[in-house]
C-alpha positions in Angstrom: -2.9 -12.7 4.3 0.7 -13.2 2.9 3.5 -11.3 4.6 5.9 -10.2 2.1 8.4 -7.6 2.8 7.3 -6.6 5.9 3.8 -5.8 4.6 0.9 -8.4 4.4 -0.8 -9.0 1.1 -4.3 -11.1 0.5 -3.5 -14.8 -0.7 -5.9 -14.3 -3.5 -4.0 -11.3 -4.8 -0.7 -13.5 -5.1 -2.3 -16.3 -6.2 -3.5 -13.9 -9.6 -0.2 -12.7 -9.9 1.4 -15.9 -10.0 -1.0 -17.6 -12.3 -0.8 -14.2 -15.0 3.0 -14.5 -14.8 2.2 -18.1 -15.6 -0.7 -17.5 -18.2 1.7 -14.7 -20.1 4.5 -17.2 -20.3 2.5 -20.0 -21.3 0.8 -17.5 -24.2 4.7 -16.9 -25.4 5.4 -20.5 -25.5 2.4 -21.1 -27.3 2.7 -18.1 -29.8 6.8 -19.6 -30.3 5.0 -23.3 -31.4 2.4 -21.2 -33.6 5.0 -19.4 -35.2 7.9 -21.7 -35.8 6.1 -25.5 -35.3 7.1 -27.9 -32.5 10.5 -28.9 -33.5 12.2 -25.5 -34.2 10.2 -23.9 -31.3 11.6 -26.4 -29.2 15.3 -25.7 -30.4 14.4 -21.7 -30.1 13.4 -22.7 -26.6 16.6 -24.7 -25.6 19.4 -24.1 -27.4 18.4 -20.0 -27.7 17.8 -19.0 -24.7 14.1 -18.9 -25.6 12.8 -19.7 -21.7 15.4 -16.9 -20.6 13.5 -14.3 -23.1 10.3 -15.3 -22.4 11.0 -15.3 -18.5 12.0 -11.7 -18.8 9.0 -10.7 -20.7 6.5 -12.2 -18.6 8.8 -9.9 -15.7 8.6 -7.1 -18.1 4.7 -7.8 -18.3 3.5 -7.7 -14.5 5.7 -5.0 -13.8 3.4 -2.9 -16.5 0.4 -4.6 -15.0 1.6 -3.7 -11.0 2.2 -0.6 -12.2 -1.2 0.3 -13.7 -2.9 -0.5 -10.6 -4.4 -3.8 -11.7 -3.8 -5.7 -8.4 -4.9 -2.9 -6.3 -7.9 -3.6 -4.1 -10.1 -0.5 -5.4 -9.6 -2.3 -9.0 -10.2 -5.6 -9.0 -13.9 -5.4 -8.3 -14.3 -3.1 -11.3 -14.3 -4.9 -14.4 -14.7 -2.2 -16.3 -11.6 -0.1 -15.0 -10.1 -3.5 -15.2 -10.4 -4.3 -18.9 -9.4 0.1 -19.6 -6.1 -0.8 -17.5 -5.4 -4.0 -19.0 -5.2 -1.9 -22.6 -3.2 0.7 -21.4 -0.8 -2.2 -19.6 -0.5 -3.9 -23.2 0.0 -0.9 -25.0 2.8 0.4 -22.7 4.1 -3.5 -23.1 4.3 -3.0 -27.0 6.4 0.2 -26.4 8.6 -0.7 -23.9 9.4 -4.3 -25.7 10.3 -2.0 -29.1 13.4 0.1 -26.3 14.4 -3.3 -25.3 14.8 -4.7 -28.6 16.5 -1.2 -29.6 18.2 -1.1 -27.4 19.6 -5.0 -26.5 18.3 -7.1 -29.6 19.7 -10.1 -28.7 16.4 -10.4 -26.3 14.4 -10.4 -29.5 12.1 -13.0 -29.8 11.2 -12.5 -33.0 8.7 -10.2 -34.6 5.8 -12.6 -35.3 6.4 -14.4 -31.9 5.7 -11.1 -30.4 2.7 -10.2 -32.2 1.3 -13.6 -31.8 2.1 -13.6 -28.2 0.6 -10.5 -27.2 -2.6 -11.4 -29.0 -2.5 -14.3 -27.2 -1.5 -12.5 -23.5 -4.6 -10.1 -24.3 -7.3 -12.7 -25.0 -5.8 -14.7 -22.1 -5.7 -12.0 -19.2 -8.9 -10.8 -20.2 -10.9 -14.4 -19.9 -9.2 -14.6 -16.9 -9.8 -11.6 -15.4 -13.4 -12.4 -16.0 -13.3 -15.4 -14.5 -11.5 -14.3 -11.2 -13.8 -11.6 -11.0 -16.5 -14.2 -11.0 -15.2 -16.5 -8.6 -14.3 -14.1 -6.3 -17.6 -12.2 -5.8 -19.0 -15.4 -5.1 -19.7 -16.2 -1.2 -19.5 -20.1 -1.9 -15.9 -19.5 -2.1 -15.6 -17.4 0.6 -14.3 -18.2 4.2 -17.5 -17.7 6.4 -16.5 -15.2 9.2 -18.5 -13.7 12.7 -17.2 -10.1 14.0 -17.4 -10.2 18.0 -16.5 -6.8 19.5 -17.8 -3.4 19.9 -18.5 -0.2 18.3 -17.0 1.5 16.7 -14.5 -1.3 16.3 -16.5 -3.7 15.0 -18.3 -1.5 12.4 -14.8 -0.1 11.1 -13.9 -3.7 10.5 -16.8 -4.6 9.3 -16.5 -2.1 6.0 -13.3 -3.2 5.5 -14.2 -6.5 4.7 -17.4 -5.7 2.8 -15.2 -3.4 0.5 -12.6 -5.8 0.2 -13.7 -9.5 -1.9 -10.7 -10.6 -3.1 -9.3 -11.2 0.6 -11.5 -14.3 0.7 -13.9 -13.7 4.2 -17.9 -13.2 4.1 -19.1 -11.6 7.1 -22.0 -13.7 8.1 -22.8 -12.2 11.1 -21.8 -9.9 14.7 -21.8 -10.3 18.1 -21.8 -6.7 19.7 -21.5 -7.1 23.8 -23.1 -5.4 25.9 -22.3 -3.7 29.1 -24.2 -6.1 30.9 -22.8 -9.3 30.2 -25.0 -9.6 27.6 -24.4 -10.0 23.5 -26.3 -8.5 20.6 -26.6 -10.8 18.2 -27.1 -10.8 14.4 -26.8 -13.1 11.7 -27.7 -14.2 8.4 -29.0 -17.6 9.9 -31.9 -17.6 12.0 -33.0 -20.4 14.5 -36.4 -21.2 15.2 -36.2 -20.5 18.7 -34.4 -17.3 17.4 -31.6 -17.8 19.6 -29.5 -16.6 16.7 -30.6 -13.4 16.3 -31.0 -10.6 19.0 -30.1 -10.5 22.5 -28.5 -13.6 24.0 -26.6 -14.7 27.0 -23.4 -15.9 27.5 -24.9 -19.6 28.0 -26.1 -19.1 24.8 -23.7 -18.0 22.4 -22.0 -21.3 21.6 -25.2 -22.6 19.5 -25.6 -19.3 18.3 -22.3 -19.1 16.6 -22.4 -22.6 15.8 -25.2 -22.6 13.6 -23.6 -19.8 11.3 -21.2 -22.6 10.9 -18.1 -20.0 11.0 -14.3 -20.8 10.0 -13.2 -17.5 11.5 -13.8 -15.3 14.8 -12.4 -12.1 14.1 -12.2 -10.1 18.0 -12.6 -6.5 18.4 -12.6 -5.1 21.5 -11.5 -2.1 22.3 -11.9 -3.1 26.3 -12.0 -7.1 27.1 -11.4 -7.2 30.9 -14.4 -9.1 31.9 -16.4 -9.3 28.4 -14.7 -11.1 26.5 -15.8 -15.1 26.6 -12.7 -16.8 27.0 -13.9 -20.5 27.5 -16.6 -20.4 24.5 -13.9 -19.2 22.2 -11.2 -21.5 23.5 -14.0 -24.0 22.8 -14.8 -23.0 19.4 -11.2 -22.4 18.9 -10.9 -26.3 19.7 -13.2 -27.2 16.7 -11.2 -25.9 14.4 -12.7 -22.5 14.3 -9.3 -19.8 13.8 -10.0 -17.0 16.1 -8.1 -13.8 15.5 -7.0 -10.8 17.3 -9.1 -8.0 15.5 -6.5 -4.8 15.7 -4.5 -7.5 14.2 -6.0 -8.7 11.2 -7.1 -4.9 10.8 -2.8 -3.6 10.7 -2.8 -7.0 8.1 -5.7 -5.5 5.8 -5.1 -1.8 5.8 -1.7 -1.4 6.6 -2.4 0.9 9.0 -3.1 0.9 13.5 -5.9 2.0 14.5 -4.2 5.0 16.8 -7.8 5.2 18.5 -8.0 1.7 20.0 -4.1 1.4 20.6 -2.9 1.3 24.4 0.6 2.2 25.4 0.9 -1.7 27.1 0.1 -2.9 23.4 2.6 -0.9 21.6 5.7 -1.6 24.5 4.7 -5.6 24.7 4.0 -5.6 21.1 6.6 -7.9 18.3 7.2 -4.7 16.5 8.4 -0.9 17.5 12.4 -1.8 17.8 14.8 -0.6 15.5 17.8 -2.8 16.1 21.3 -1.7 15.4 21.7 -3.4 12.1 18.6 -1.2 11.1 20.2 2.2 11.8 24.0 0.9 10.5 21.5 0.0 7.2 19.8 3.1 7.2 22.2 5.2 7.4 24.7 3.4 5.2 21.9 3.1 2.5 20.8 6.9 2.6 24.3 8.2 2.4 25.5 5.9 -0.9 21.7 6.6 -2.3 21.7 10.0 -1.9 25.3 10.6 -3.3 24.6 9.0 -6.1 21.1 11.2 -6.8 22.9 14.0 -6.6 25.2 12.9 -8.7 23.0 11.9 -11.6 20.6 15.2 -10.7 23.7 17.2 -11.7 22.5 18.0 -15.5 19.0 18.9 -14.6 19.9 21.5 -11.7 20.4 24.3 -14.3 17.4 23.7 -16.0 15.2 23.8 -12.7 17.0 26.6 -11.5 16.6 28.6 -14.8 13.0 27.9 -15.1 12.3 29.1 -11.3 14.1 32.2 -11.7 12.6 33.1 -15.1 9.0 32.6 -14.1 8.4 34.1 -10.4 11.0 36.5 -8.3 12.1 34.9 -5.1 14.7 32.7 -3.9 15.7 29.8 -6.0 15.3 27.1 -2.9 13.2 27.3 -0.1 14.5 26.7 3.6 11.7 25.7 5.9 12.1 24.2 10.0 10.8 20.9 9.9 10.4 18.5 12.7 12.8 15.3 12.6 13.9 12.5 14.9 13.6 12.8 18.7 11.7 16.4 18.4 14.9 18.0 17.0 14.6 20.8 14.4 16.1 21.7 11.8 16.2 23.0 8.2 14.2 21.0 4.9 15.6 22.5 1.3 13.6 22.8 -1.6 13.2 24.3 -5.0 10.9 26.7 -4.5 7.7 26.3 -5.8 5.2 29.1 -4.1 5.4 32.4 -4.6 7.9 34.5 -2.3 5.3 36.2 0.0 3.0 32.8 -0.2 2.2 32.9 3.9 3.2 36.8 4.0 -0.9 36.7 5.3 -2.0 33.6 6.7 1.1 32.4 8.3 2.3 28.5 8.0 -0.8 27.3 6.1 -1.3 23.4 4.5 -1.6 23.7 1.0 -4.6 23.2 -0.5 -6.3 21.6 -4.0 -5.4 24.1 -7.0 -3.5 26.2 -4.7 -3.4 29.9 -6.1 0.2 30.3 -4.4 2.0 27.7 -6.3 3.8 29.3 -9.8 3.4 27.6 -12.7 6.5 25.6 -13.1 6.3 24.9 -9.3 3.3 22.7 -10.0 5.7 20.9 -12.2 8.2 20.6 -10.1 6.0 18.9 -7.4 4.2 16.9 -10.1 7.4 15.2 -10.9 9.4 15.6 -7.8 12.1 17.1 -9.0 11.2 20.4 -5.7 12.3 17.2 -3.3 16.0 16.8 -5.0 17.4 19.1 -2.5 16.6 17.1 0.3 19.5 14.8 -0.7 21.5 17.2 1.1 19.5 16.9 4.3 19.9 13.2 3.9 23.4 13.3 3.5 23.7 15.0 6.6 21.3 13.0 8.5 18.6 15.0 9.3 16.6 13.1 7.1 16.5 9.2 5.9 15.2 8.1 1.9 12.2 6.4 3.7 10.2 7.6 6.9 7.2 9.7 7.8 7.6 13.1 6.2 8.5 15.6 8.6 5.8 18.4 9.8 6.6 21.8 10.6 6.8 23.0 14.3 3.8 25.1 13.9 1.9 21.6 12.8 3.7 19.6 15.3 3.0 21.5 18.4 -0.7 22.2 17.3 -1.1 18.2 16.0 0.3 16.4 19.2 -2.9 17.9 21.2 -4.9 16.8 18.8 -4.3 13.3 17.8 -3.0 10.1 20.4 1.0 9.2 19.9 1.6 11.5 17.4 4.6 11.8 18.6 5.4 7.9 18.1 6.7 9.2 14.5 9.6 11.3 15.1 11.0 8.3 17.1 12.5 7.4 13.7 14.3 9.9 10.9 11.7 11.8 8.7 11.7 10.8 5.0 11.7 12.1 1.6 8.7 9.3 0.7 6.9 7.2 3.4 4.5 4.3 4.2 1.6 7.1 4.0 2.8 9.0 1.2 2.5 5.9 -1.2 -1.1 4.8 0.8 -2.6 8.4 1.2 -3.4 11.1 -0.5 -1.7 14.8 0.3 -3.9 16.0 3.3 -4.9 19.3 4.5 -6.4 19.1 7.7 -6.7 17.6 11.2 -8.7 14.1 9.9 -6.0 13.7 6.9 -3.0 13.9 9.5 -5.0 11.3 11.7 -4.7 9.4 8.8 -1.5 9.5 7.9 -0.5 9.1 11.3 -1.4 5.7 10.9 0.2 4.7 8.4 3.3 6.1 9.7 2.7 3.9 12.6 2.5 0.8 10.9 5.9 1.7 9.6 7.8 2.4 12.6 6.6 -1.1 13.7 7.5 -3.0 10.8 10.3 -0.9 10.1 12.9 -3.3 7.8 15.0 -2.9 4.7 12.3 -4.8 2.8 9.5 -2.6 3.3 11.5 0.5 2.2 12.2 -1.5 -0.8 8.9 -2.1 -1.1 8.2 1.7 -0.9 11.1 2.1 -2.9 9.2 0.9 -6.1 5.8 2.2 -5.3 7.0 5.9 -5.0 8.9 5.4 -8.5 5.1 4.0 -9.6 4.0 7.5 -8.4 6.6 9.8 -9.7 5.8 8.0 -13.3 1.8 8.5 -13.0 2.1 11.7 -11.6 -0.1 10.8 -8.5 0.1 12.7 -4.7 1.3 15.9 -5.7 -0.2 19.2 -4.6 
């Protein structure tokens, strides 16, 4: 894993990424030579500004690609959805190059350069693809990795990895331990004297792992006072085997903590969980210019909204509800309104559900596109609220959710957010499981809370907005 922004990324991920920036360029190039010949490609390249163009399109290119989901881990293994997404990427390419060249033609490349080009780009990605694909199922190219922990630790783990190729590990076998001082042992290899595979003692656990011939120890134990084999790993560790914290690599791969495993020594001594004062100064300084200038350029729309809620259900135009925010405080979140006026006249504060009979018609669109969030500038402006942070929960939720789930309350130590770390990663959520969830993603932010990662969350809640994902 890569760490990028504040966030950790698989090495195999980047490494496609990089190489289809390259492979798009390189098609360009190729498509400028077709087109032209060597000699006036090569002035078209130099003296025009040719590399510049091309450099932007490539940009222009991943950008449609990120956005389409086509480095996402649910994707990559499908080479089906794949191939569908790789369409819909070049075809959203073809319009968006035609605004550009409307719009700024000196960027023009030239019409049959672009046609070429993108003929080229398509056959290329595709091959690729296919060949990635290929590679990366395969186990031969896989790190060979042992799990040693404990349930349900080591299971939880354990699916990660199986649903997750392209981060390079094959799980060859686990060592559960026992509450005797003995280990559970099972494997892919077997020994003859089957010392490999079953129960085995602590004496024998260094063969054992040694003949799965592992580069990797991954450790999850929820409890390791007095279990956990310190001088056998140390000694494998001396081989050049990598051993690795497992709650760890399991924040790397997810992007969320495991609040069921976490201790309150591991959060105070941990490297994260500190927001220095540049961080507020930034925050702050960042929310009021950013939300100024939304308002600003929301101005024209405001009418529109407002006359479309007013002409399709009676009510109030915005809705005022108590949220939660930092340090337990409480105040006021505004939105447009996008229920009906007596929506909890019955049940009382309620989550809302899928195909929710309460929300109007044009509220649906409004929370499709976002546009019920815009008056929560106004809370950001007056700092009850930040752009980016966990999205704050009613008092009802609050008081009812903090019996329920383990340092739930770790997430108002930070302002509340219009978007968060679990609204890009996580779907709505309705019930006790989904804010378990979320709560976990929220945690990872408040621990690796930096100005790069709400950049980072920045550009995948404007990929949202645009697909029309997360709303309810």
């Amino acid at each position: 894993m890569i760490r990028l922004l504040n966030a950790y990324f698989p090495r195999r991920v980047l490494f496609l990424g990089i190489s289809e920036g390259c492979l798009i360029a390189l098609s360009f190039v190729a498509a400028a030579t077709v087109r032209l010949g060597t000699n006036d490609a090569t002035l078209m390249l130099q003296y025009e500004q040719g590399f510049l163009k091309i450099l932007i399109l490539s940009g222009a290119f991943l950008i449609c690609m990120y956005y389409f989901d086509l480095y996402d881990s649910s994707i990559l293994s499908n080479q089906r959805e794949v191939f569908t997404r790789l369409v819909q990427a070049l075809g959203s390419m073809c319009i968006l190059v035609a605004v550009i060249y409307y719009f700024y033609p000196p960027l023009e490349l030239g019409r049959g350069i672009i046609l070429i080009g993108l003929t080229m780009v398509a056959i290329t990605l595709v091959l690729w693809r296919g060949l990635f694909s290929a590679l990366n199922r395969r186990p031969r190219f896989a790190e060979r990795t042992m799990i040693f922990g404990d349930e349900p630790s080591a299971s939880r783990l354990l699916r990660e990895l199986e649903s997750r190729p392209e981060l390079g590990l094959s799980v060859v076998g686990r060592v559960l331990v026992d509450g005797n001082g003995t280990y559970e042992m099972n494997c892919e290899r077997r020994s003859r004297t089957g010392t490999s595979d079953g129960a085995i003692t602590r004496e024998e656990l260094p063969a054992a792992i040694g003949l799965q011939r592992v580069n990797r120890i991954i450790v999850s134990l929820d409890e390791r006072r007095g279990r956990l084999p310190v001088e056998v790993l140390l000694s494998m560790k001396s081989r050049g085997v990598y051993v690795q914290d497992g709650f760890e690599f399991y924040e790397q791969i997810t992007g969320k903590l495991p609040i069921e495993s976490l201790r309150l020594g591991t959060l105070l001594f941990s490297s994260g969980f500190r927001v220095s004062r540049f961080l507020v100064i930034y925050k702050r300084a960042s929310s009021i210019v950013v939300s100024i200038i939304g308002l600003v350029l929301c101005l024209p729309i405001l009418p529109f909204v407002a006359l479309a809620i007013k002409l399709t259900s009676p009510g109030r135009l915005l809705y005022h509800q108590k949220r939660v925010g930092r340090n337990g405080t409480v105040f006021y979140c505004h939105k447009f309104r996008t229920m009906r006026a007596d929506a909890e006249a019955d049940t009382g504060p309620t989550w809302a559900g899928d195909e929710d009979p309460r929300i109007t018609s044009v509220g649906r669109f409004l929370r499709t596109t976002r546009l019920d969030e815009i008056p929560q500038l106004w809370n950001v402006l007056r700092g009850e609220m930040s752009l980016v942070g966990p999205r704050p929960e009613r008092p009802e939720f609050v008081e009812w959710l903090q019996k329920e789930i383990p340092h739930f309350h770790l997430r108002h130590t930070v302002r509340p957010g219009i978007s968060g770390w679990a609204q890009i990663r996580y779907k709505y959520g309705s019930s006790v499981e989904d804010a378990k969830e979320k709560l976990r993603y929220d945690l990872f932010y408040v621990k690796h809370l930096s100005p790069g990662l709400d950049v980072l969350i920045f550009f995948q809640t404007v990929k949202i907005i645009l697909l029309g994902r997360g709303a309810r």
